[in-house]
Steps between C-alpha positions, in 0.01 A plus 500: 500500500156358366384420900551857598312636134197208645498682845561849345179443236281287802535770760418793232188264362425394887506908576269603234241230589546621861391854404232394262315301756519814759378688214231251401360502889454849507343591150134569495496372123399112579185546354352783230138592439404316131342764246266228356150538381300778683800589732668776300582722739838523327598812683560351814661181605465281821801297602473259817818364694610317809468785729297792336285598244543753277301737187701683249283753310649626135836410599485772693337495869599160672332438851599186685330403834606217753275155533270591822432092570730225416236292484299638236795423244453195256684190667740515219614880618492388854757224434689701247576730834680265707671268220661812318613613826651195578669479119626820605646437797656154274637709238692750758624229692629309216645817381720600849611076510623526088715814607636312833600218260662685181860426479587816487324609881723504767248532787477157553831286622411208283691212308329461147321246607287647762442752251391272218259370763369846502447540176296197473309664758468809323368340222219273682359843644498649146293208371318506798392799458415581167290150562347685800419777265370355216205352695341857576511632156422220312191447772390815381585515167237202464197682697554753301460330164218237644315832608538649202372218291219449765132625345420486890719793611408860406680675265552807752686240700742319257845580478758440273911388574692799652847590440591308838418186404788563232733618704417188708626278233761644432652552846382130559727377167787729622457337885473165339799524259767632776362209687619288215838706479612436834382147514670396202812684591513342855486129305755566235729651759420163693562272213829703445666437826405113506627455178833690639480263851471183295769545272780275565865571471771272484790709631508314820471153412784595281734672703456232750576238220820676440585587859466090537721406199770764611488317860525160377811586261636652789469233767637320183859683467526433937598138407772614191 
């Protein structure tokens, strides 16, 4: 009962990280404008993502426009690009393997032990990639704040942290903690069925004892 509550609770945790980090690959909101100093245009607000950039005006008028150049992106953007794709890819993969391995899906003819070795797999690709994930948003959570702290960068250009980043985190921890779900699951069912293989019993050794001492009386009453 408490292994299928730990699958139940790591594939619900593993799903919601999952849909976070699409979420977090396609917001716009990785980095705001900063209303510091001289910059109080407070009336509209400049957010910059992976793949566009967009400017909200009184909360009312939002335009968005597509990168023209890959190459004129930061190198933290540029890499933020391909590793959130590939913690995306991670996160649905480790996803569609957690379902194959549930004890209660039938769409794989398995013993429980093939499936426990699927679990275990389910749970490296978690970890793998929220790890994958936190690398891009923590990269740019830090040239954001060095920026910002920077007297060398103008104040027109500094940013501040978006919601994104956020969301990052938190779809990282949720990624991170199925991970740790399914991995711990997979070794306590493993410890369970050694302890159950290296119990011994001692119903043969005494039936055997008993079948003997019937025998011998036996061969015993021959000679009477």
């Amino acid at each position: 009962m408490l292994g299928d509550v730990l699958q139940i609770a790591g594939l619900l945790v593993g799903g919601i990280g999952a849909i976070g980090t699409f979420a977090v690959t396609g917001m716009p909101q990785w980095r705001v404008s900063a209303f510091i100093e001289n910059n109080i245009i407070v009336f509209e607000t400049i957010w910059e993502g992976l793949w566009m950039h967009c400017i909200r005006q009184a909360n009312i008028r939002m335009q968005c426009k597509v990168y023209d150049s890959v190459l004129a992106l930061s190198p933290d953007l540029q890499a933020s690009r391909g590793l959130m794709c590939v913690g995306s890819a991670l996160s649905f993969l480790a996803f569609l393997v957690a379902i194959m391995g549930m004890k209660c899906s039938h769409c794989m003819q398995s013993s429980w032990q093939d499936k426990g070795y699927i679990i275990l797999t389910s749970g490296l690709l978690f970890i793998l990639s929220g790890a994958v994930e936190l690398i891009p948003v923590c990269w740019v959570a830090n040239t954001i704040i060095s920026d910002f702290y920077n007297p060398a960068v103008n104040v027109a250009q500094k940013r501040e942290l978006g919601e994104a980043l956020y969301l990052g985190w938190a779809a990282a921890f949720c990624l991170l903690a199925a991970g740790a779900i399914f991995c711990c699951f997979c070794c306590c069912g493993e410890r369970a069925r050694s302890y159950g293989y290296s119990t011994p019993t001692s119903y043969p050794m005494h039936s055997q004892h008993l079948h003997g001492k019937n025998e011998s009386s036996y061969s015993k009453s021959q000679y009477v």
